[in-house]
N, C-alpha and C positions, 0 to 999 in steps of 0.2 A: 605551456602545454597546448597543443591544437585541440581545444574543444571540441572539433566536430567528427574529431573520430572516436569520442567516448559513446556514439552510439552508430549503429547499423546502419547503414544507407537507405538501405528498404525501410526500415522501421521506421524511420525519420518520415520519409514520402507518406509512409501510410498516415501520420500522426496528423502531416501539412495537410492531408488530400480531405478526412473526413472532420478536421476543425473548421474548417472552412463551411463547413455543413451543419454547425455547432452552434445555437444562437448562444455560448456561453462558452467556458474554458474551467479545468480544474485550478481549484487552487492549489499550492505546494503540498509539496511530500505530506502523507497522512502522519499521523502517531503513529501507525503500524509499524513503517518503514517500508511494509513489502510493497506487492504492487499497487497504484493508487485507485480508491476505492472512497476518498472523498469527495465530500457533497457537492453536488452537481449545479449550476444555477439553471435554476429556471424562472424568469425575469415577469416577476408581476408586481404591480403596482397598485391594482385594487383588485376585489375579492374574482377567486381564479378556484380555489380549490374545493375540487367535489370531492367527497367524502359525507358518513353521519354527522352529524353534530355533534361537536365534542364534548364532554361533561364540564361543568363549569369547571373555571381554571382551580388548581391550588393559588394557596397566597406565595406571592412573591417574593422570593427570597433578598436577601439584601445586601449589599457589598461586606467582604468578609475576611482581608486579607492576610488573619490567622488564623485561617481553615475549620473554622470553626462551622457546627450544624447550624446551616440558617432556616432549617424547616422550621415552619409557626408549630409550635404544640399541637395546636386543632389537626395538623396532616393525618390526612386515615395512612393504617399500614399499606392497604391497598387501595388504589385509586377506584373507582366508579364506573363501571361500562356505563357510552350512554344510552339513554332509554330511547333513543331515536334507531328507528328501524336502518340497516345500513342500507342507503339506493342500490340499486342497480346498474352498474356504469356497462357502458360498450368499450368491448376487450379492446378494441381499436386493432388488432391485429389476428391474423390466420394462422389454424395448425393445419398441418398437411402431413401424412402420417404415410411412408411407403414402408415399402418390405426391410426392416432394422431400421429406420431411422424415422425421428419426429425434429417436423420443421416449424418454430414458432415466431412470426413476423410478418411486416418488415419492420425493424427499429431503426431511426435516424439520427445523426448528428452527433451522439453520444457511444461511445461502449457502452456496452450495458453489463452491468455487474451479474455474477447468477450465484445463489448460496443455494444448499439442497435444504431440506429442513430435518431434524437430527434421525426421522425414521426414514428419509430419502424415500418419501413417497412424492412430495411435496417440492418444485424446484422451483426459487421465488427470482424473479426477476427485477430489477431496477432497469430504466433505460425512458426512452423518448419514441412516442409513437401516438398523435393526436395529444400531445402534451405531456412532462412528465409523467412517470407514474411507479403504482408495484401492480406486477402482475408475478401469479401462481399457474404453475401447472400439474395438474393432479394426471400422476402415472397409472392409477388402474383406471380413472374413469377417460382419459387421453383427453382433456379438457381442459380451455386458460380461463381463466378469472382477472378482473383487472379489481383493485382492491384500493385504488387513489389514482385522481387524476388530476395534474397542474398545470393548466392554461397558461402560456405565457400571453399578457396581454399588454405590454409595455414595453419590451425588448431595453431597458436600461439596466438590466440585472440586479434590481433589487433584493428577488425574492429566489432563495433555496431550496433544494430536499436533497438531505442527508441519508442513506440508508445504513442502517447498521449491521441488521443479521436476524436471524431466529432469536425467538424467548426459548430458554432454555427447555420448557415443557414441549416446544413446536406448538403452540398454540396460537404464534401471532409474528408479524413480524415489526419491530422494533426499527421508527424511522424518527426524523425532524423536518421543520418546517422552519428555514434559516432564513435571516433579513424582517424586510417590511411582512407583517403577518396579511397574508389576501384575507381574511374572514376570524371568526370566532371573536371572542372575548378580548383580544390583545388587538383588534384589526388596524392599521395601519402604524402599529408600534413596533420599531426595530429590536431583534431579540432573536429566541429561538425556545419553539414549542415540540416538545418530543411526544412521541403518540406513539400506540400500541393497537395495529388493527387486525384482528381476529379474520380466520378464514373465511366466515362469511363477511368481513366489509365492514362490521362494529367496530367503531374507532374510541378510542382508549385514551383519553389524558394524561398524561405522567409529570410533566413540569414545565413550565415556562421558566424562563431564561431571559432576564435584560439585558441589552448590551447597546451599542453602538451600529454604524452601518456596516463594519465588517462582516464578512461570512465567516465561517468555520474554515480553520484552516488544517486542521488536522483532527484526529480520531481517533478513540481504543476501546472496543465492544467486549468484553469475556462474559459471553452466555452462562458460563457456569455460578457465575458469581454475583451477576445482574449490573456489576457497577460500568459504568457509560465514563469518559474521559472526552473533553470537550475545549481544543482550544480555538478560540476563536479571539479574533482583535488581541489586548493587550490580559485577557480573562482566559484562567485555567478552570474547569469547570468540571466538579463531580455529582454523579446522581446513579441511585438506583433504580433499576425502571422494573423494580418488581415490589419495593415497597413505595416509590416517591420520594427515598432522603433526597435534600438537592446541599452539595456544600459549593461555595467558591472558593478557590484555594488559592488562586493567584489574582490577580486585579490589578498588578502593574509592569506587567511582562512586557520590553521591547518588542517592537513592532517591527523591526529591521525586516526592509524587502527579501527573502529569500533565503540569508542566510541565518535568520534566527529560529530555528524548529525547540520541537519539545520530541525527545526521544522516549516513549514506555517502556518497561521489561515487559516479556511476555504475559505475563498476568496482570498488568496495569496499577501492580505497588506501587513502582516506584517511578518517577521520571526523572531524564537526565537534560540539562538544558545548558546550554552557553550564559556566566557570567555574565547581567543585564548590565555591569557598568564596563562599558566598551575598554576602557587600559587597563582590565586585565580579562588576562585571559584562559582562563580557568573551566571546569564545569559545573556546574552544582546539579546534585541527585537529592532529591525532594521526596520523601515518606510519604504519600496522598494520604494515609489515614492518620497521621499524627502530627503532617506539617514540618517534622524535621529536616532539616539542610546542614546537607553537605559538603566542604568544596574538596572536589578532587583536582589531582595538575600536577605537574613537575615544577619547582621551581624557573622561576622566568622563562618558560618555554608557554607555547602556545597550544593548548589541547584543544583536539578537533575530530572530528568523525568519530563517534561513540556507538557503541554494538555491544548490545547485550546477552550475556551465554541464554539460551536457551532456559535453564532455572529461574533467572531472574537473581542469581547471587554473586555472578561477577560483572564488570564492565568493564570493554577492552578501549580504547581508545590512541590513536596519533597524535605524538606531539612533535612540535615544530621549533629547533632554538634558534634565538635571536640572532644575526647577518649582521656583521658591521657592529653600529651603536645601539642594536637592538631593536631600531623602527620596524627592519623587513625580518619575516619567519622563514626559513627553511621548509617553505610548501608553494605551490604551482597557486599563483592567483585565479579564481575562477569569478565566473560573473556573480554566483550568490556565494562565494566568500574562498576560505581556504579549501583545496583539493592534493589529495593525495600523489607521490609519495612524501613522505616528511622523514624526518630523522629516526623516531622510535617508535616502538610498540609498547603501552602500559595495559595492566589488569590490575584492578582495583578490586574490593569486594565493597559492599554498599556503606559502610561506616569511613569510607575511604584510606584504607588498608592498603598499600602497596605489594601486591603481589607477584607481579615477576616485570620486569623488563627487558628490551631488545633490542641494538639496531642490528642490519644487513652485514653479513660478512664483505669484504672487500671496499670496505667504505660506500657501498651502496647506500639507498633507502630504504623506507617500507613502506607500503600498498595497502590500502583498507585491507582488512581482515574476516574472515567470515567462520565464526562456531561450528565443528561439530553438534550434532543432535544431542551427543551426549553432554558435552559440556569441558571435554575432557581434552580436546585440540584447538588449536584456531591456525585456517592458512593461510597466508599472505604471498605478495607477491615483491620483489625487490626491485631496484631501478636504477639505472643511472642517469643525472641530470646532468648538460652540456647544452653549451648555447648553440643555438640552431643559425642558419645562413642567415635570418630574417629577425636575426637580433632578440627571438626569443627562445627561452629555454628546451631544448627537446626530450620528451621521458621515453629513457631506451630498455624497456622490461628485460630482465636476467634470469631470475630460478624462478619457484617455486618453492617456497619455506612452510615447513608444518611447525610448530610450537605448540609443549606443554604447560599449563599453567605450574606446573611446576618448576619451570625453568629454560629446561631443552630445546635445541633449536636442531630442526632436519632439514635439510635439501634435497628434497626430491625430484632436482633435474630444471633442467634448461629451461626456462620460458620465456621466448621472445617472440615479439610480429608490433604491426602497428598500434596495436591498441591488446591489450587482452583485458581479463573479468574473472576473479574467482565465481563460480558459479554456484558452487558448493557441495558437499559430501553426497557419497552415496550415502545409502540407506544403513548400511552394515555402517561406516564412516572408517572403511578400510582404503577407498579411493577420493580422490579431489579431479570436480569436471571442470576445467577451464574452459571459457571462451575465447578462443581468436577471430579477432575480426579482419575481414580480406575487402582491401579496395575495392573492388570489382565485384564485391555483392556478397553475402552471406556470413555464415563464421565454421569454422571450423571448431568441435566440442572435443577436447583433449582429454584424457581419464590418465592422472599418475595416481602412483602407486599400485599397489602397498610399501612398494620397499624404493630407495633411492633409486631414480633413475630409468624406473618404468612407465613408459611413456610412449601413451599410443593413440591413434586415430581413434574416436569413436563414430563421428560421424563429419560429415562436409556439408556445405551449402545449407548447413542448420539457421533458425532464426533463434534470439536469444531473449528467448523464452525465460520466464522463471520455472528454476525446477519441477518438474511434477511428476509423482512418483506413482504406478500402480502395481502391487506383487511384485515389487523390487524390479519393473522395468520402468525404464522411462519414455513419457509420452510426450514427444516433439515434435516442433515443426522443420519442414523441409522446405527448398525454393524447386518448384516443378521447372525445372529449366528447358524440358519439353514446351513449355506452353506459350503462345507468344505474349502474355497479361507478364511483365516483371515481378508484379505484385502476387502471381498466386502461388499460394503454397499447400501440402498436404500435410496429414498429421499422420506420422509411425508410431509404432508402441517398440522399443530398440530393449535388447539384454546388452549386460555388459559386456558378453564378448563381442559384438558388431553385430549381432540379427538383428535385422527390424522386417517390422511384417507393418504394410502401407494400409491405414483405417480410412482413408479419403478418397474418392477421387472427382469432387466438383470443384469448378475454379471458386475463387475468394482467398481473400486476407484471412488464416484461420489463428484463432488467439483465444487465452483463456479458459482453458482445459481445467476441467472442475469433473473430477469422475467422483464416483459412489458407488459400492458394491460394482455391479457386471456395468454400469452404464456410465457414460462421458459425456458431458454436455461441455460447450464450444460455442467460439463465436466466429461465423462466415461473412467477412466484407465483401461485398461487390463495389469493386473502386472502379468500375467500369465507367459509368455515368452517372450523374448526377440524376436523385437526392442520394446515391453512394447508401443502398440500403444493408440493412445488418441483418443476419437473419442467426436466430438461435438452433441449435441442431443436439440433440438427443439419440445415442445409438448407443448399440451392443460394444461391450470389450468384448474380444477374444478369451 
């Protein structure tokens, strides 16, 4: 498969244009799955981070690999505000506030992440600007706060910040401090210290974490429940950051470059991970709170790309059978491991229950698969493989397939082009929006359904965005093909019959559409020149 049409042209340039601006890079796919929102490095080597004083540490928990609580007795249920008054940091960046819109920056080198806080008065920011940091913006008083600040002062990438999200009350938000620690109680010990800092800047203790020089490679936050999911190096790590439990649950998890991830369900019961001993090739789903495993798989086939319903009570996964003597799998070799299409489609439910299986009608394949909201569909995409001029395999997309975990399998129509993407359901989960992507720049977003064969334009010269829904329209980007910048694009608010009414119109890279009630926060690149500043923007919906 040609890899470099599995993503955008544009989107690619953008990615090249402001890493380059980046003293750091993420690491792999989160726990989430969605888009990536793992911790960022920011590289220090000795003490770097301002903030209050943290409260002395908890005790240290200790290697545990039957998931057993390694909290000491002595743990309070709740941690300790510390008694240290929180400083005062310089926001490091400007608001500017015109008629509908609030502009907060410049931020460099990084995206920056933005979570509202649950009464959306509050919009927290992550990102880089006089060093990492969090910074808030309070909507009735139009005012940014900066709430931690991380020097980088080594440029070797030692040292991290993780952010996670709001505490479910909104009273703080919920981050880490990964690698070599700059300061406190752990200073120069590799690990990871999770902290809770309150909207005036009181910083919060929650757990330390031993480990190795790894960072965090991936992550799973559910505010409602408090529990944190943490995998870092060869360590699976849980803790509640509203009482301090801390458990380790894995301690010897392969480290395989790229293609060994940990997949969560939506609520972060269970995870789903690749058999650690490489001839075979199976998946095992892991119980966090009781340790149990799983293995789910087909017989001698190859299971790969795992997607969790929306409940957190089934898992859909690709399997791949054996070629020949069984060495190679019926799946497109990718740089961090097997890629989609492969032979079948399986649903499992979490005790590893076999609940429906599929392949492609016409001896096709099947295409990663992506859930209805409700739990009640999954659509996939079909393919044919044939060897290309250049001696490798070519994937030549076909229909468009809905399945019931009951069984059923529909074809809802033609899908071909150079690359396409389920993108996934509307909101009702009566249609499926694919992406096609066009040589020559942009994608075109396709809507079938409901019924076989309904298949229509929704929009052109789209970017492939992840979904984002407001009042049942969708808020996307477009490429300004007026402007001479390649890179800039506007945001529409589009219904599903073709309206779109245009919410933009400054140049920049815009990405990251996070609304709340009436307002939509966004992020605008200026890929113009260099330092390629980032600026956060706040405005009315329609």
């Amino acid at each position: 498969m040609r890899l470099y049409m599995r993503r955008f042209v544009l989107l690619l340039m953008t990615v090249l244009l402001f890493s380059s601006a980046a003293t750091g890079c993420r690491p792999p796919k989160p726990l989430t799955g969605e888009e990536p929102s793992a911790p960022l490095p920011a590289e220090v080597s000795k003490p770097g981070l301002t903030g209050a004083d943290p409260a002395p540490s908890s005790p240290s928990p200790t290697n545990n690999p039957g998931g057993q609580d390694v909290s000491e007795p002595t743990l309070s249920p709740q941690p300790q505000l510390s008694p240290e008054p929180a400083p005062v940091l310089s926001p490091g960046v400007e608001v500017q506030k015109t008629e509908g819109q609030t502009a907060i920056g410049p931020f460099f080198g990084i995206l920056p992440e933005l979570a509202w806080s649950p009464d959306g008065r509050y919009l927290a920011i992550y990102g880089e600007a006089k060093g990492y940091g969090l910074w808030i913006w309070d909507r009735v008083e139009g005012k940014v706060r900066r709430l931690l600040q991380l020097v980088d002062r080594s440029g070797e990438g030692k040292t991290a910040v993780a952010f996670f999200g709001w505490r479910r009350d909104g009273g703080a938000l919920i981050y880490a401090v990964d690698g070599v620690q700059p300061d406190g109680p752990h200073l120069g010990r590799p690990g990871v210290t999770v902290y809770a800092t309150s909207l005036d800047g009181t910083v919060q203790h929650i757990a330390w974490l031993p480990g190795g020089p790894e960072l965090i490679r991936g992550q799973h936050f559910n505010a409602d429940t408090g529990w944190l999911l943490l995998h870092r190096g060869t360590d699976l790590w849980r803790l509640n950051v509203e009482t301090g439990e801390t458990r380790l649950l894995k301690n010897d998890l392969p480290s395989w470059d790229g293609f060994f991830s940990i997949t969560p369900d939506p609520n972060g019961d269970m995870v789903v991970y690749p058999e650690p001993e490489p001839t075979r090739h199976g998946l095992i789903v892991l119980d966090v709170a009781s340790g149990r495993e799983v293995r789910v798989g087909t017989e001698k086939e190859f299971a790969f790309s795992p997607v969790w319903s929306p409940d957190g009570k089934k898992l859909a996964f690709l399997s791949a059978a054996p070629k020949g003597e069984g060495k190679d799998y019926d799946f497109q070799v990718g740089e961090d491991g097997p890629l989609p299409p492969a032979t079948r489609l399986n649903i499992v439910d979490t005790n590893g229950k076999l609940l429906a299986s599929w392949t492609a009608p016409y001896g096709e394949k099947v295409g990663a698969p992506v859930w209805s909201a409700d739990g009640k569909h999954l659509a996939f995409l079909s393919a044919k493989v044939t060897p290309g001029p250049d001696g490798l395999e070519e994937v030549r997309w076909q229909r468009l397939l809905l399945a019931s975990p009951g069984g059923s399998l529909v074809d809802l129509g033609a899908a071909q082009g150079e690359w396409l993407t389920v993108a996934g359901f509307t909101p009702d989960g009566a249609q499926v929006l694919v992406y096609r992507y066009v040589s020559s720049g942009g994608v075109t977003i396709l809507a079938y359904g409901p019924h076989p064969n309904q298949v229509r334009v929704l929009a052109t010269e789209a970017v492939d965005e992840p979904l984002v829904w407001w009042k049942g329209q969708l808020l996307t980007a477009r490429l300004a093909l007026t402007s001479s910048d390649a890179l800039d694009t506007q945001v529409y608010l589009m219904s599903l019959d073709g309206r779109a009414v245009r919410l933009t119109g400054s140049p920049g890279w815009k990405s990251r559409f996070t609304p709340f009630g009436s307002l939509l926060a966004y992020l605008s690149a200026d890929n113009q020149a260099p330092p390629y500043p980032i600026t956060v923007l706040v405005r009315n919906l329609p």
